[in-house]
C-alpha positions in Angstrom: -12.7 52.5 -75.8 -15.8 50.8 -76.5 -14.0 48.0 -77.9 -12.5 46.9 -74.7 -15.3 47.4 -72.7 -16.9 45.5 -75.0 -14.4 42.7 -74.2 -14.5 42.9 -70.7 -18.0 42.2 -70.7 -17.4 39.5 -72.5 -14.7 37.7 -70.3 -16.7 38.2 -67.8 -19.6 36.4 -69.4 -17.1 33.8 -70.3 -15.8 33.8 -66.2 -19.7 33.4 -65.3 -20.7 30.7 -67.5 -17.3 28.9 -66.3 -18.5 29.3 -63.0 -21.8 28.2 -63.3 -21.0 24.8 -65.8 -18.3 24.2 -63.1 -20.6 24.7 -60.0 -23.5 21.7 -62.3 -20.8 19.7 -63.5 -19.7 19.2 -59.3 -23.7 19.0 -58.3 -23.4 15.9 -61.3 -20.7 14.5 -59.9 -21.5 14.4 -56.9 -25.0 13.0 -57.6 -23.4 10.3 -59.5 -21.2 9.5 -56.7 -24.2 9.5 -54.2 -25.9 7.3 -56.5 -22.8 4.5 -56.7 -23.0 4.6 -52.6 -26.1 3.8 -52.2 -26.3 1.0 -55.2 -23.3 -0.1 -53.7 -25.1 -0.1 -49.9 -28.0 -2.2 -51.8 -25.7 -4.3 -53.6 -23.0 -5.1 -50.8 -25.4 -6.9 -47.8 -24.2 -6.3 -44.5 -25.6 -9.5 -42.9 -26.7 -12.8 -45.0 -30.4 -13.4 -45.1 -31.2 -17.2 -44.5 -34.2 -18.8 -46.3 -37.3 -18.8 -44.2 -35.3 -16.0 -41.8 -38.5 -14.3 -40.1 -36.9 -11.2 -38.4 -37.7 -7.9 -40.2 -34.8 -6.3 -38.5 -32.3 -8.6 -40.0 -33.8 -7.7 -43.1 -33.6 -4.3 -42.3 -29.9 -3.8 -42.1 -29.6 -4.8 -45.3 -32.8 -2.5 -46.8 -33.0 0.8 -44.7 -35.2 2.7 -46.2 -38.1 -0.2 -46.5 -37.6 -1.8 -43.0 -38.2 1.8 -41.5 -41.3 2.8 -43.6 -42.5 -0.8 -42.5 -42.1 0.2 -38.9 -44.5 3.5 -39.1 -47.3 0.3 -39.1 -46.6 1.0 -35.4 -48.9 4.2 -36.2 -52.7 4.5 -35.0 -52.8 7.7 -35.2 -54.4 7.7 -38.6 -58.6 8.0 -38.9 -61.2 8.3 -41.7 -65.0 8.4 -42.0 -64.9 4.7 -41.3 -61.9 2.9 -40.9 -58.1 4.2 -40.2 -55.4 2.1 -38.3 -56.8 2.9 -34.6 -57.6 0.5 -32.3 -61.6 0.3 -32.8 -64.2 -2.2 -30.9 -66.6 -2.8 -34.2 -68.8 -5.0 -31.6 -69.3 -1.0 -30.0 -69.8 0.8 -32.4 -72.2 -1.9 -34.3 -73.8 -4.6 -31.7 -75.9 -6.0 -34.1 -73.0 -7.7 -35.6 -73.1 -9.4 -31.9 -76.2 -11.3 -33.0 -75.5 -12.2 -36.5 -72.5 -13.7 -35.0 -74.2 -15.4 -32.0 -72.5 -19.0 -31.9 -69.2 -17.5 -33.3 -66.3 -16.2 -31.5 -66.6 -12.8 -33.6 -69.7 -12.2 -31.0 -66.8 -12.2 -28.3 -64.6 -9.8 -29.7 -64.1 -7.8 -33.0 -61.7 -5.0 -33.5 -61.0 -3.3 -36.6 -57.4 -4.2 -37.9 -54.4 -2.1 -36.7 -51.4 -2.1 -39.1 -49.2 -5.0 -40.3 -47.2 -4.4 -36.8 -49.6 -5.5 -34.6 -50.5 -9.0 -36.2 -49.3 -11.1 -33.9 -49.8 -9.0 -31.1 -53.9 -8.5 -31.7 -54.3 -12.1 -32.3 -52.9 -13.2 -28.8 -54.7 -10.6 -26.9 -58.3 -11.0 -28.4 -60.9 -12.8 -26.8 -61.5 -14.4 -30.0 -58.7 -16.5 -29.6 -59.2 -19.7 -26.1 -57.6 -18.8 -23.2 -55.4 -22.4 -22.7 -53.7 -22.9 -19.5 -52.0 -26.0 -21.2 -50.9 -26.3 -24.9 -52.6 -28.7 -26.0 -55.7 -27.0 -24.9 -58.7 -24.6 -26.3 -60.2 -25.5 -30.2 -57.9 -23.3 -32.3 -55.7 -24.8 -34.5 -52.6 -24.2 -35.6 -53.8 -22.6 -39.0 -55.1 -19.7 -37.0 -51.7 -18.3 -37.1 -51.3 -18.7 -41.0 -51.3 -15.1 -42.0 -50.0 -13.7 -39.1 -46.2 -14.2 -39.2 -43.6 -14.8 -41.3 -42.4 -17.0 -38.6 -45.0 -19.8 -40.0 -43.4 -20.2 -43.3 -40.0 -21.2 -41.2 -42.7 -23.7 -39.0 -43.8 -25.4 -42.3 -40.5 -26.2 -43.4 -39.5 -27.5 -40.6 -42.7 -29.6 -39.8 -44.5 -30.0 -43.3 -47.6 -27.9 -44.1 -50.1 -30.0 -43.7 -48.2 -31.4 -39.8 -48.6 -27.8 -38.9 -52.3 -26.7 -39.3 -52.6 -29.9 -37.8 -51.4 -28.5 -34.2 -52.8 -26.7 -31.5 -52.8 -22.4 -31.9 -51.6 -22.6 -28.1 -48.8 -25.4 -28.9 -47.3 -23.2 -31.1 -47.7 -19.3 -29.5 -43.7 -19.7 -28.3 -42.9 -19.8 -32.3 -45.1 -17.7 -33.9 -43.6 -14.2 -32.7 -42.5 -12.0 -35.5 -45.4 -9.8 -37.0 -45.8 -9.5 -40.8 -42.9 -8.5 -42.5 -40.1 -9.0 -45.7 -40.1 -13.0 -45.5 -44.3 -13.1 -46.2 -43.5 -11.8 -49.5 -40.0 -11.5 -50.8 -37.4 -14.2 -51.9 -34.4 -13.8 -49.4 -31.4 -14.1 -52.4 -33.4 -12.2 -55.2 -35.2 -10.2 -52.9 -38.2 -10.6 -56.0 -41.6 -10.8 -55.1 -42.3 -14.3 -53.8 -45.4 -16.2 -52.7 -44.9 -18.0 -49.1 -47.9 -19.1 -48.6 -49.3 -23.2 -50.2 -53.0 -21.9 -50.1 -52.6 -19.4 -52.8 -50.5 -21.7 -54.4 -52.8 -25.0 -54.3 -55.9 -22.9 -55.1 -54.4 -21.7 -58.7 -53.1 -25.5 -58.9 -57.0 -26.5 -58.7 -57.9 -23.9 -61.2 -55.7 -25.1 -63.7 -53.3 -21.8 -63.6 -49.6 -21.7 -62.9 -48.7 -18.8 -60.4 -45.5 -19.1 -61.5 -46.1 -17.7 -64.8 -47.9 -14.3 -62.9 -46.1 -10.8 -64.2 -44.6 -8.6 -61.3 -47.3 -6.3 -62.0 -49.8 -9.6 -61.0 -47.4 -10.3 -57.8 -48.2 -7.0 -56.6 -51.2 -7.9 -55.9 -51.1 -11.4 -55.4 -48.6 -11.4 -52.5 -51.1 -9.6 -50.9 -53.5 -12.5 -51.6 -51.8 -15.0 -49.6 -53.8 -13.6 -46.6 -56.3 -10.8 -48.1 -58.6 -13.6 -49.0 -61.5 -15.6 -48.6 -60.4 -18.7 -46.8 -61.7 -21.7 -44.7 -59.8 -24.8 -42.4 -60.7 -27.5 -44.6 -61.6 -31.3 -42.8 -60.3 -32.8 -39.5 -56.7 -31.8 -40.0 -57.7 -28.0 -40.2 -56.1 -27.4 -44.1 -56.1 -23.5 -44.9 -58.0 -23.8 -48.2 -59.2 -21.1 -50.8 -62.7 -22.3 -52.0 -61.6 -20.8 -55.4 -62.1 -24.1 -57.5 -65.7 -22.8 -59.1 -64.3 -19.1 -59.0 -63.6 -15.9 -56.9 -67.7 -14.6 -57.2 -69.5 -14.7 -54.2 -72.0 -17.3 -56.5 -69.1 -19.3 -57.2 -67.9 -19.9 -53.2 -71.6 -20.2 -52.1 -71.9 -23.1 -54.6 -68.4 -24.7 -53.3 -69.3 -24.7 -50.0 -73.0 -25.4 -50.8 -71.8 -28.8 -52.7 -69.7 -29.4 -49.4 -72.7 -28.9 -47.6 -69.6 -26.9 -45.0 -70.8 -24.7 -42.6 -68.7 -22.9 -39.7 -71.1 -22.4 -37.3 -74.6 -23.1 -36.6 -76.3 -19.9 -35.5 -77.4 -19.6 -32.2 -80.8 -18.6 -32.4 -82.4 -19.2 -35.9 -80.1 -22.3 -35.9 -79.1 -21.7 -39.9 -76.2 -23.1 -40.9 -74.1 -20.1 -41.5 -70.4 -18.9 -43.5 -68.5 -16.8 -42.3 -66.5 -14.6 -44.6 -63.1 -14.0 -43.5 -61.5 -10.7 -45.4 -62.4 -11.2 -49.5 -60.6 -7.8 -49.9 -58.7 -9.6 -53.3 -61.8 -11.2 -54.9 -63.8 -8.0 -54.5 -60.9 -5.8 -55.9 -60.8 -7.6 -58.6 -64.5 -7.1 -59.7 -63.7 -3.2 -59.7 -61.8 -0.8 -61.9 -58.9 -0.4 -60.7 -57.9 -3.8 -61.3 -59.6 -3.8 -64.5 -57.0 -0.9 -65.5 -54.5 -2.5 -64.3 -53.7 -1.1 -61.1 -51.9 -3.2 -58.1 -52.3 -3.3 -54.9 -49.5 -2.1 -53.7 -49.7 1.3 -56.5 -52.4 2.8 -53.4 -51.1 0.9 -50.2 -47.2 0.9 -50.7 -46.7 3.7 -53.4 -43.4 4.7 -54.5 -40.9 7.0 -52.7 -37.7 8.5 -54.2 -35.3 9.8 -51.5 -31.7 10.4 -51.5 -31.2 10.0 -55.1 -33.1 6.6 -54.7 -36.5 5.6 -55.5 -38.2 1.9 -53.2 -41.6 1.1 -52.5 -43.4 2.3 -49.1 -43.5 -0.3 -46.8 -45.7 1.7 -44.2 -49.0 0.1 -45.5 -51.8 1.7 -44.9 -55.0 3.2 -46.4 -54.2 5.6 -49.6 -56.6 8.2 -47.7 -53.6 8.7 -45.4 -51.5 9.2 -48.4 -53.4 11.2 -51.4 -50.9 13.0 -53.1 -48.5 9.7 -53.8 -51.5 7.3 -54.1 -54.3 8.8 -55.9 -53.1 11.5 -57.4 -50.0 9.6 -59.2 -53.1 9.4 -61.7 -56.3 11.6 -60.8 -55.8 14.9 -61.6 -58.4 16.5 -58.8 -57.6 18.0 -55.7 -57.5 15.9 -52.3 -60.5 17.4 -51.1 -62.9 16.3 -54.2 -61.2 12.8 -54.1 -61.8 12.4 -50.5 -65.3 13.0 -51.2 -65.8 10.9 -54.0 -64.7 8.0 -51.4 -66.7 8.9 -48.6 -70.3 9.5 -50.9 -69.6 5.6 -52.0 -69.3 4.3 -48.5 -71.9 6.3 -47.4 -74.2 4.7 -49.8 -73.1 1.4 -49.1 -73.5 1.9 -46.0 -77.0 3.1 -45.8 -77.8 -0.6 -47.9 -75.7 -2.7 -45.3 -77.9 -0.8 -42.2 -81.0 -2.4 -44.0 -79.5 -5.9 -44.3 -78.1 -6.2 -40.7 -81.5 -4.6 -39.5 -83.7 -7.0 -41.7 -80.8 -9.9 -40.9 -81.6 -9.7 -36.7 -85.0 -9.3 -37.0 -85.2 -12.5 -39.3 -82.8 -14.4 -36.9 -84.8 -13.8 -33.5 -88.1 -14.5 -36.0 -87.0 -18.4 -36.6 -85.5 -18.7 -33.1 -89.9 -18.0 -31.9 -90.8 -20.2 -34.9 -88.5 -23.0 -33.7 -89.8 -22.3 -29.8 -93.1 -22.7 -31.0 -92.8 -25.8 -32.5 -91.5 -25.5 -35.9 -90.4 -28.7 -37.9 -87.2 -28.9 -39.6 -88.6 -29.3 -43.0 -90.7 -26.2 -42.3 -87.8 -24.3 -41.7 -85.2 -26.2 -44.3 -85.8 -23.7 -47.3 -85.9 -20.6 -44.4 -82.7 -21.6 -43.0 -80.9 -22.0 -46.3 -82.4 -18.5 -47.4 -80.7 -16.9 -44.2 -77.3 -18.5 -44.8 -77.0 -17.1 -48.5 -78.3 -13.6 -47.3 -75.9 -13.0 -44.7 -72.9 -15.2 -46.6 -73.9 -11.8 -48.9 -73.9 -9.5 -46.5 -70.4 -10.6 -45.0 -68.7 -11.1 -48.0 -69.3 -7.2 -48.3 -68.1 -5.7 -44.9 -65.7 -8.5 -44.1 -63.0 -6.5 -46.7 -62.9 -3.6 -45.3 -62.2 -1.8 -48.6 -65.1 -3.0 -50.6 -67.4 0.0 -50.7 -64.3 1.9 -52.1 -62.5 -1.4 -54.4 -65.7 -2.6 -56.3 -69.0 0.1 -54.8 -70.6 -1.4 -57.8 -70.5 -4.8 -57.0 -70.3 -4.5 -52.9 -73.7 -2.6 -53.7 -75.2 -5.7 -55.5 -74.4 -8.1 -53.2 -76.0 -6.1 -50.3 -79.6 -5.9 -52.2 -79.5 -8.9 -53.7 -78.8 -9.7 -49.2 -81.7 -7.5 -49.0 -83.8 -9.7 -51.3 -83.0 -13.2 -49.6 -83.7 -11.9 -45.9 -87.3 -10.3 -47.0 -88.2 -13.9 -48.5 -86.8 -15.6 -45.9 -89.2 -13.4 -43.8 -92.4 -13.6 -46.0 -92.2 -17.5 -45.2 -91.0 -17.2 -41.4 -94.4 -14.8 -41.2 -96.2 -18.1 -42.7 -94.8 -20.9 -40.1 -95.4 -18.0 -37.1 -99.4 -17.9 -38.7 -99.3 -21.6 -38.8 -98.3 -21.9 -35.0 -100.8 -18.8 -34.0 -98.0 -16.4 -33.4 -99.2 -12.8 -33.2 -96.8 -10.5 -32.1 -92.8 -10.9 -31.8 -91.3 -8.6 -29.1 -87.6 -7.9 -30.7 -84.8 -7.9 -27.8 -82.9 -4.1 -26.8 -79.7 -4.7 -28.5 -78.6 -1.4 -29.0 -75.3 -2.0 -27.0 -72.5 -4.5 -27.1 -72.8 -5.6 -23.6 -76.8 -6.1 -24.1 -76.5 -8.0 -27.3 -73.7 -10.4 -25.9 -76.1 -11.0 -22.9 -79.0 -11.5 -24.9 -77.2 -14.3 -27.0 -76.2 -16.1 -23.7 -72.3 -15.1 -23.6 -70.9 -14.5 -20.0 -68.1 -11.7 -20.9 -67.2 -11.8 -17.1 -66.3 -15.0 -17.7 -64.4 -15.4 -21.0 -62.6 -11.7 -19.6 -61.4 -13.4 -16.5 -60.0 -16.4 -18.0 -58.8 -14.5 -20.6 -56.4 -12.2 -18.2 -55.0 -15.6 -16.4 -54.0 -16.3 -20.0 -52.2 -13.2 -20.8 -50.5 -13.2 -17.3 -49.5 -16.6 -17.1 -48.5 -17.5 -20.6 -47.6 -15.1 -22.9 -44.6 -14.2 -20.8 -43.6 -17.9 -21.0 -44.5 -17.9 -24.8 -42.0 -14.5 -25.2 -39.4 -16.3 -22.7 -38.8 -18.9 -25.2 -38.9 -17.2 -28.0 -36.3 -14.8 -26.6 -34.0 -18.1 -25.8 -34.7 -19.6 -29.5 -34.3 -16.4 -31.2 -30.6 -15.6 -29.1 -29.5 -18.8 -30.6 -29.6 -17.5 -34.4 
């Protein structure tokens, strides 16, 4: 008797463990079935992708899961401490960057940057940008457009490169219509990482290295660099050019365009012949240490995702603080709370130097503008001048990348005092022309809003607002009308 119930409990044992290797053996099939669908999805296009083909839906059909991650760029929803993907008027919340920028069309209008979705949109509708009724109108060039669509690419192969930064930014509105997308950085047959853009190209050329040689690991970050850059329009024919050939330091630009003796603006009041840094978010990234460990752009901005049995990059871009667990965490082992922190106590700090250089910054502006109304010479005012070009070149080489204080705190935070240290000479010696010409006291103007810092430097809003509005009314919906028509013909 106890022999067979000993045996029945061991058929049904037996029956169980059938059962259960039965029931995994079907969950591995049918894995491994899943798995040949979708690799046969990826490797099976449904549409052909042309060279220099700028849509991001064509694309899309053929890669799902990236095209629709790519669309969530759409999202402004998303806000930290300091930046996010809102729509934000920096010019608000900080007018004094009205008067460093008086003479440049940042004093107009500057928003912090929405997601790769809105590229072209932003740069049609700012007030940065000349309101031409014709298009061969308004002082932008052609190059403006450069990192803004995957559409330009196309335009410099059918034109030549240097034939299209050549052209007018209004000429060409009708073409320029697809936002930021798979053609900016990926090779339409190998779908590999590809670089579309001559500037980064010609600027390792000039250093003596061979982009082509670059590891994937290096393209990660480097297709980013097409656009995430320093830059300038270089001559008569407006030539998008990295100033890269001394270096990617701040020294090493300063001396470039110092040699050059290039300036993009004069400044308003103190008349100094000023740079303007554009968005050094690659150069500074690559003095911190992350990038000295090895880590890519695109491991915090466009981390993995596995889904379905496959595993493809994030295309929805954004900042890592929207995305902790898959970014930062994939290697720091704290919670989200205490690396949240540890961002936010670096950006503090650097922000608590850059409110003493834009403070010291205006104060020494407005100073040379009552030197030079008093009578000032230039060669009083030569080494002055010179002094408040390098300090605020400094200072917007640090807030112009609007990772910095989080990418390199270390060296954002050195480039801010050694800011600090220009402006205060520059002052020391302004404080000497202003005894020289029996200036006593220097009443400083209420800028403490936008709209009283734009009318201080002399810009009529009403104005540039009004034209402006005829522009958007008037000729955007012809620019979309032909696109549409060019676009149907595909």
């Amino acid at each position: 008797m106890e022999t067979k119930t000993k045996k029945n409990w061991v058929n049904w044992l037996i029956l169980f463990s059938t059962i259960i290797v039965v029931f995994l053996l079907g969950m591995l099939a049918n894995s491994i079935t899943q798995r040949r669908t979708e690799a046969k999805m990826v490797k099976t296009p449904k549409v052909k992708i042309n060279d220099f083909e700028p849509r991001n839906a064509v694309w899309g059909e053929n890669y799902p899961k990236e095209y629709q991650s790519y669309m969530k760029t759409a999202d402004t929803t998303f806000r930290s401490m300091f930046n996010g993907n809102a729509f934000v008027d920096a010019l608000h919340e900080n007018p004094r960057m009205v008067v460093l920028w008086a003479g440049y069309a940042f004093s107009k209008d500057y928003n912090q940057p929405r997601g790769h979705y809105y590229a072209v949109y932003d740069v049609r509708n700012t007030l940065r940008t000349a309101a031409p009724l014709k298009p061969d109108d308004g002082p932008q060039p052609s190059t403006c457009w450069a990192c803004k669509s995957p559409d330009v690419p196309r335009m410099m192969n059918q034109v030549g490169i240097a034939e299209f930064y050549k052209m007018k930014w209004a000429s060409t509105g009708h073409e320029v219509v697809n936002p930021i997308g798979c053609a900016d950085c990926h090779d339409p047959k190998t779908m590999n990482l590809a670089i579309s853009r001559p500037a980064l190209k010609e600027a390792f050329e000039r250093m003596g290295k061979d982009i082509t040689k670059a590891s994937h690991n290096e393209m990660r970050s480097l297709v980013c660099a097409q656009c995430h850059v320093e830059y300038y329009f270089k001559g008569d024919g407006k030539y998008l050019t990295f100033p890269w050939d001394k270096g990617i330091t701040v020294e090493n630009m300063e001396e470039y365009y110092d040699t050059y003796q290039f300036k993009d603006w004069e400044h308003t009041l103190s008349k100094a012949p000023m740079l303007k840094a554009q968005h050094p978010d690659y150069e500074v990234f690559m003095m911190g240490i992350h990038a000295e460990r090895g880590v890519a752009c695109a491991d915090c901005h466009m981390p993995f995702v596995s889904e379905g049995g496959q595993k493809y990059t994030n295309h929805h871009i954004q900042s890592p603080l929207n995305n902790i667990n898959a970014s930062c965490q994939v290697c720091h082992r704290e919670s989200e709370e205490t690396l949240l922190k540890n961002v936010y106590d670096r950006q503090l700090k650097i922000l608590e130097l850059r409110t003493q250089v834009e403070e010291m910054l205006v104060k020494a502006h407005y100073e040379a503008k009552v030197a030079w109304d008093a009578g000032a010479t230039e060669p009083e005012m030569k080494d002055i001048l010179q002094l408040l070009r390098h300090a605020q070149w400094r200072w917007d080489f640090a807030v112009a990348g609007h990772g910095n204080a989080f990418h390199a705190p270390v060296e954002t935070a050195r480039l801010l005092a050694n800011a600090i240290a220009k402006v205060q000479e520059a002052r020391i010696m302004l404080s000497k022309v202003h005894a020289k010409y029996n200036i006593k006291e220097v009443k400083y103007p209420d800028i403490s809003t936008k709209e009283k810092a734009q009318a201080f430097i002399g810009l009529d809003m009403e104005k540039l607002k009004a034209e402006k509005a005829v522009f958007v009314k008037e000729i955007l919906p012809q620019w979309d009308k032909k696109a549409v028509e060019r676009e149907s013909k595909y």
